[in-house]
C-alpha positions in Angstrom: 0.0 0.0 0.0 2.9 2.3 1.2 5.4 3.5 -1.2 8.0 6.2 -0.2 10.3 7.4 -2.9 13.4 10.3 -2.6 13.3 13.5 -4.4 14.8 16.6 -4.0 13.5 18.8 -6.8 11.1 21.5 -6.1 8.8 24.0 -7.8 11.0 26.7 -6.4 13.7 25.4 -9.1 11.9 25.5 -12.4 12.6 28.5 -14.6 8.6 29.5 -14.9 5.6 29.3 -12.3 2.2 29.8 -12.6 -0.7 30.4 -9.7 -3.8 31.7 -9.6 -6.7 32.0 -6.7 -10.2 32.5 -7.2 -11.6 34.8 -3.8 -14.4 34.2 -1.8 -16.7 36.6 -3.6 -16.0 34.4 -6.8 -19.2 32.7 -7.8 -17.2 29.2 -8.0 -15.9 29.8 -4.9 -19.2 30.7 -3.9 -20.4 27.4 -5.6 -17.8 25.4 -3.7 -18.7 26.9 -0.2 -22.7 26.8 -0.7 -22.3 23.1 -1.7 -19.9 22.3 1.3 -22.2 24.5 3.9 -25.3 22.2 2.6 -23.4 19.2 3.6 -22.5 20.0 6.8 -25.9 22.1 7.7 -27.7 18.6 7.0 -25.5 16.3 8.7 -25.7 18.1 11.8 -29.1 18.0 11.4 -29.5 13.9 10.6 -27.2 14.6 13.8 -29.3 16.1 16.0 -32.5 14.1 14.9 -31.1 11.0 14.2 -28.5 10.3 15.9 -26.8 9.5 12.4 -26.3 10.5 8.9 -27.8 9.5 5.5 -26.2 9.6 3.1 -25.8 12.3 0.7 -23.7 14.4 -1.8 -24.6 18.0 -3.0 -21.8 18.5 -5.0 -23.0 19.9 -8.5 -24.3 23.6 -6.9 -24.8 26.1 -9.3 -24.7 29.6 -9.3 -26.3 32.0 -11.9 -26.3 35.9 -10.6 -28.8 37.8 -10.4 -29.5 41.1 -12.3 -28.5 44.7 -10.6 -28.7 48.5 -11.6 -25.7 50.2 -11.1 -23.8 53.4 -11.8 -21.8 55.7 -9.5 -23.0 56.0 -6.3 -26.0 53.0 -6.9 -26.0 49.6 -6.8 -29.0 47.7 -6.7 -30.1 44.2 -7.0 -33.4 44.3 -9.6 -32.9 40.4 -10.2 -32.6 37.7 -7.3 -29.3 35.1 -7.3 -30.2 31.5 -8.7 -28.7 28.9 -7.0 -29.7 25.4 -8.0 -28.7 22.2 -6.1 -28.5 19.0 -8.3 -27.7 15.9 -6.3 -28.9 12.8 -4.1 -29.8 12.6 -0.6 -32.8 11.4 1.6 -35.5 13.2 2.3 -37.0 11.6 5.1 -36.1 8.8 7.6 -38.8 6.3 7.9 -42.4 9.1 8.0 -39.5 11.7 9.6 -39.4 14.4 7.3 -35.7 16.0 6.7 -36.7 19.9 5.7 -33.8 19.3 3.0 -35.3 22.7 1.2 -34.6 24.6 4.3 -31.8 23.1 5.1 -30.2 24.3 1.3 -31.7 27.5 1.5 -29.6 28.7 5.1 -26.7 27.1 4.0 -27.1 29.1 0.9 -28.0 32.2 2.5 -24.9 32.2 5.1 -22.7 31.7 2.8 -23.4 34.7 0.5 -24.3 36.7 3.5 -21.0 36.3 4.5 -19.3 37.1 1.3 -21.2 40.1 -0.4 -21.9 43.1 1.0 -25.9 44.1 1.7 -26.8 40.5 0.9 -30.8 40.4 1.7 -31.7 36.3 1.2 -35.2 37.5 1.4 -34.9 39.3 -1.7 -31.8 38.2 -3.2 -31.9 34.3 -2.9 -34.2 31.9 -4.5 -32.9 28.0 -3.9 -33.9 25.2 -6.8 -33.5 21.9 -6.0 -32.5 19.3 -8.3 -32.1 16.4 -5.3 -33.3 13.0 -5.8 -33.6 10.0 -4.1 -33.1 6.6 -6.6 -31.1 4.1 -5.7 -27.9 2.9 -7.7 -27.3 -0.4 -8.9 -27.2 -3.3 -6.2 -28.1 -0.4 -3.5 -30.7 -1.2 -1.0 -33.3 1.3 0.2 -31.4 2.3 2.9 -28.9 4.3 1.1 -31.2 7.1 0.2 -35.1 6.2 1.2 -34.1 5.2 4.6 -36.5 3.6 6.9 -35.4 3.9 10.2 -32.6 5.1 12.6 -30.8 1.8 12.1 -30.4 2.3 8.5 -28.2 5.5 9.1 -24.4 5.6 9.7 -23.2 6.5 13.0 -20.0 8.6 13.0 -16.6 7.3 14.1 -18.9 3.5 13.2 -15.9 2.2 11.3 -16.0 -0.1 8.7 -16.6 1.6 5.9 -15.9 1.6 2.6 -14.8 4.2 -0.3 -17.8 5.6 -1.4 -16.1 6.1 -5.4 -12.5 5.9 -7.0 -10.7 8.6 -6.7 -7.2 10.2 -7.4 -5.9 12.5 -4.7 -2.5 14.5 -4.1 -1.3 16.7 -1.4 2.3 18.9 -1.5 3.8 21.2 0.6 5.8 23.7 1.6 3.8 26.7 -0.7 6.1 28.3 -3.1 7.1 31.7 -2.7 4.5 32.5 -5.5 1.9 30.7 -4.2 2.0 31.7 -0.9 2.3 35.6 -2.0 -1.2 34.8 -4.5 -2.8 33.2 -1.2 -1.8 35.9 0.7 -3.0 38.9 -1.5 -6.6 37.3 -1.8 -6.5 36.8 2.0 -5.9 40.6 2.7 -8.3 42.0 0.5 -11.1 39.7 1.8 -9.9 40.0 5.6 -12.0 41.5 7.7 -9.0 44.2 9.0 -9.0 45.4 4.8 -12.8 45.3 5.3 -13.5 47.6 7.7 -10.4 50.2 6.4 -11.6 49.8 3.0 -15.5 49.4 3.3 -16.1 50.1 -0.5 -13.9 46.4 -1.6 -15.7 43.8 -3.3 -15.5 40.3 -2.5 -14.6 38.5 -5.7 -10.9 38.9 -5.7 -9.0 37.2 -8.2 -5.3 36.9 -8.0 -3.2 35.5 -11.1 0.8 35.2 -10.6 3.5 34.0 -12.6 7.5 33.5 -11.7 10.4 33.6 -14.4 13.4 33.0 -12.1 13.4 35.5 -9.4 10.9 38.0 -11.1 7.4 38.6 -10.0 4.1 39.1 -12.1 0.8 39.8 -10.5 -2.5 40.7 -11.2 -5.4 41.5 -8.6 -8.8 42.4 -9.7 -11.1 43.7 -7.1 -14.5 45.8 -7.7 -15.6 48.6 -5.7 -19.1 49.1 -4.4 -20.8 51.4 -6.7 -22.9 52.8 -4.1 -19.2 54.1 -2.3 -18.0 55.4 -5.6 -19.4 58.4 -7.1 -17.1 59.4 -9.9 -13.9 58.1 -12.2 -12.1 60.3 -10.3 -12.5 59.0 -6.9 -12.5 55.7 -8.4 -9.0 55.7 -9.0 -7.6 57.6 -6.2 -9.4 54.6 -4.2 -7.4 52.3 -6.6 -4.3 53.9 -6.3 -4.9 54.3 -2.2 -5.6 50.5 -2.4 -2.7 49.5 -4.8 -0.1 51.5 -2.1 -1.1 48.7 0.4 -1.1 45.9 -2.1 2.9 46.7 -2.5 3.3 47.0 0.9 2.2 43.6 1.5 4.4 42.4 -1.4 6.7 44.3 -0.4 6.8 42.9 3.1 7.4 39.3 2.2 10.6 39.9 0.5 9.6 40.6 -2.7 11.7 43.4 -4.7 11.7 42.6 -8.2 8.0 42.6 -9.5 4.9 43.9 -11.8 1.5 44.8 -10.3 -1.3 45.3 -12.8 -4.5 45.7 -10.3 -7.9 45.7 -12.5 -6.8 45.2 -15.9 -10.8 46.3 -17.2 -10.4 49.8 -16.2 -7.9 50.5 -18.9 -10.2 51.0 -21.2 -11.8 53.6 -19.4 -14.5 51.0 -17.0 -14.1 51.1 -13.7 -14.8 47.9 -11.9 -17.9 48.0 -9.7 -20.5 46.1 -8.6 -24.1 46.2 -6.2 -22.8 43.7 -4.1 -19.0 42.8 -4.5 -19.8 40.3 -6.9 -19.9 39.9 -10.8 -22.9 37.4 -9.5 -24.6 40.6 -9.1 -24.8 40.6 -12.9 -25.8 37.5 -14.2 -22.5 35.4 -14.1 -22.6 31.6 -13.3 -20.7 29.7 -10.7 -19.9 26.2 -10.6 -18.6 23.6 -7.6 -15.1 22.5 -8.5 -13.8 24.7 -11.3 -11.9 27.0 -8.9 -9.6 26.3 -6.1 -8.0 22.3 -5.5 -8.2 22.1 -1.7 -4.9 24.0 -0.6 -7.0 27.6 -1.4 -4.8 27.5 -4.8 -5.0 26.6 -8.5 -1.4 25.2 -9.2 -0.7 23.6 -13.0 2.5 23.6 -12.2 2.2 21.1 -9.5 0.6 17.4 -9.1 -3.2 18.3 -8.8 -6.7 16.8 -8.8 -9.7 17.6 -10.4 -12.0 16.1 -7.3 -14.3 18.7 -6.2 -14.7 17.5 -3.3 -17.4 20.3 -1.6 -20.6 19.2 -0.9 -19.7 15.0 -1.1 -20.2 12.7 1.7 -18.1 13.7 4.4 -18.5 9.8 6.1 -17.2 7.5 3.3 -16.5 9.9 0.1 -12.8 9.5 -0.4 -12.7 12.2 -2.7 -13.3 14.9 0.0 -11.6 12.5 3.2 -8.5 11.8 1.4 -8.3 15.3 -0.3 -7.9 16.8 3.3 -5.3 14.2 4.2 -2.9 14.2 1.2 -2.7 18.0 2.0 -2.4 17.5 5.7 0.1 14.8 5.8 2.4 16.6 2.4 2.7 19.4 5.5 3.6 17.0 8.3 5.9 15.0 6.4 7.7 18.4 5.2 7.8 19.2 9.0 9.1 16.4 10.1 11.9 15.2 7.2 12.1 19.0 5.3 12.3 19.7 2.1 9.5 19.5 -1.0 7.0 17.6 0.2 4.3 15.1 -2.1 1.5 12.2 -1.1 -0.5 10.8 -3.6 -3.6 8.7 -2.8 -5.5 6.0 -5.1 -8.6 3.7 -4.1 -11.0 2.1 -5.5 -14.6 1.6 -4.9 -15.4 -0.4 -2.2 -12.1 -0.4 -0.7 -12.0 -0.1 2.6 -11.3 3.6 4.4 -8.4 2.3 6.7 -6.9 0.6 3.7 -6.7 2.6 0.4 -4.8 1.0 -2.6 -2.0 3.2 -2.9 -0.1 5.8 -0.5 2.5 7.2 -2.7 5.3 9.7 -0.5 8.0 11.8 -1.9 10.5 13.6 -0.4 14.4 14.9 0.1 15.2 13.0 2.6 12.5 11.0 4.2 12.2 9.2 7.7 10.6 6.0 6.6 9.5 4.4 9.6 8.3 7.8 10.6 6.5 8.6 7.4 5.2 5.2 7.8 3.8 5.7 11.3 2.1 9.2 9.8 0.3 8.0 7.2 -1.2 5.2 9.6 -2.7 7.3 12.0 -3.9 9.6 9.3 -5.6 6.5 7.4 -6.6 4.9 11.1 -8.5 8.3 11.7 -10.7 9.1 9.0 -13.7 8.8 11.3 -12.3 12.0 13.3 -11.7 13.6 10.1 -15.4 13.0 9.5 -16.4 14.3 12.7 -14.1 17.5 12.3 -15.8 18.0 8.4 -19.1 17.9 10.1 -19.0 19.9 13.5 -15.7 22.5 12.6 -15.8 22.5 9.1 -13.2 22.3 7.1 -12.1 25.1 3.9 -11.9 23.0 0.6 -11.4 25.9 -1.5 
């Protein structure tokens, strides 16, 4: 199962690097925390009724924005966000009803409350639901048309077995790139930027690229419309904004480097929106085409396409290993140094303690210690579970 191999290259060392990072107020970000909210949201509440879960995934969420009138100083929503949930779940345990439209509807709402500005769900939100109930092939009605208690899976129950093949890969340390792309999307959406700059938007995207020792960024961030009341304060807020963009750069070392911050406004458009969001205006977001787990999109490095918000947090391999190739990349790297990778294959069926491959690569690794670390990890997926559920974990 275990496989540990020596390598001492790194991402640092190739001549050219690329890294992007979709924000918060991205609707595929938005997509990707909805989805994951709706899973959590109704396991607690399978939880709390229950005593277990059923089973579930809600992992094809859909975004298409809304419509909004805006000009300087206005921004108004005239045309409600569409979020549509297309998946499989139960909706009742034995003649128990699970409010599974409510449940999709706050998850919804908190999320996008959280990352726009002014968000009303009363007005803003309508919820669509696309969940069924069938059964797959050789599945029993227990899986999704559950008729009692007993038919639902405890957490920390053990036993159990990958819900789906799946490809996963973890690496650590970040790059100097990608931790500076992280870290700009971070500050803009932090709450300390928030409250000095009340007129940011939410959906920050950061694109970077690397040739040797030479730094290229771009940040795009709208402004409220409602704050803005002219071109001309629009870009002395830019420029005011820019200032502390290089000072953050600045501050993690980095001397030789471009920053183009919204690119549209060349032409004479500045970037603004109701809410903070181009969802304000019609554009569509989907789970899974934005960040891999780590908060980054990295072609450079080994990556999967698993989009693991919104799946099965008791026995979906795609989002349980996910979280674990990252986390044990970053243990291994703490523990042996150097550039860190973990790979992770199973197949259906296979049991969670015992996937089919554990792939490890590193400078200069500690085998029996590696060994010992991907045990636990793999002996522990039920507290992963239980952490997914109650905590939360960030997937994107």
């Amino acid at each position: 199962m275990l496989q540990i191999h020596r390598d001492s290259r790194s991402v640092e060392d190739l001549p050219y690097e690329l890294v992007e990072r979709k924000g918060v107020g991205h609707p595929d970000t938005m997509c990707d925390a909805m989805a994951e909210r709706m899973s959590r949201y109704y396991s607690q509440h399978c939880l709390k009724e229950f005593g277990g879960v059923a089973h579930h995934w809600f992992d094809k969420v859909t975004l298409y924005g809304g419509g909004a009138d805006i000009d300087y100083g206005r921004g108004e929503i005239t045309a409600p966000y569409r979020v549509k949930v297309f998946g499989k779940g139960a909706y009742r345990v034995g003649s128990t009803e699970i409010p599974v439209q409510d449940i999709m509807f706050r998850a919804a709402s908190d999320v996008l409350s959280q990352v726009t500005t002014g968000f009303d769900p009363s007005k803003h939100l309508v919820v669509e639901l696309g969940i069924v109930d069938h059964h797959g092939s050789g599945r029993g009605v227990s899986r999704y048309q559950p008729q009692s208690v007993a038919d639902l899976v405890k957490v920390r129950s053990g036993g159990l077995v990958s819900n789906d093949t799946n490809l996963l890969h973890g690496f650590a340390p970040l790059s100097r790139l990608e931790n500076l792309v992280q870290g700009l999307e971070h500050l803009i959406n932090g709450s300390d930027f928030k409250q000095r700059h009340p007129d940011s938007g939410w959906d920050v995207k950061v694109f970077g690229s690397r040739r040797g020792d030479k730094f290229s960024l771009v940040v795009n961030m709208p402004f409220l419309a409602a704050h803005i009341e002219s071109m001309d304060q629009y870009w002395a807020r830019k420029a005011v904004i820019q200032q502390e963009l290089n000072e953050f750069i600045q501050g993690l070392g980095i001397a030789d480097y471009e920053l183009l911050m919204n690119a549209t406004d060349r032409n004479g458009r500045p970037y603004l929106t109701a809410l903070g969001s181009v969802a304000d205006t019609g554009d569509v977001g989907v789970v899974g085409r934005g960040n891999r787990v780590n908060g980054l999109i990295t072609p450079m490095r080994p990556m999967s396409i698993e989009a693991p918000a919104g799946k099965n947090p008791l026995d979906h391999t795609g989002k349980i290993y996910n979280v674990m190739a990252m986390r044990l990349a970053q243990q291994v790297h703490e523990k042996c140094g150097g550039a860190t990778q973990v790979h992770i294959f199973t197949s259906k069926e296979a049991p969670l303690e015992s996937p089919d491959e554990v792939v490890v690569t590193a400078p200069d690794p500690d085998e029996a210690m590696v060994a010992a670390l991907v045990e636990e990890a793999i002996a522990n997926t039920g507290e992963l579970t239980v952490e997914l559920i109650e905590k939360g974990i960030t997937l994107w």
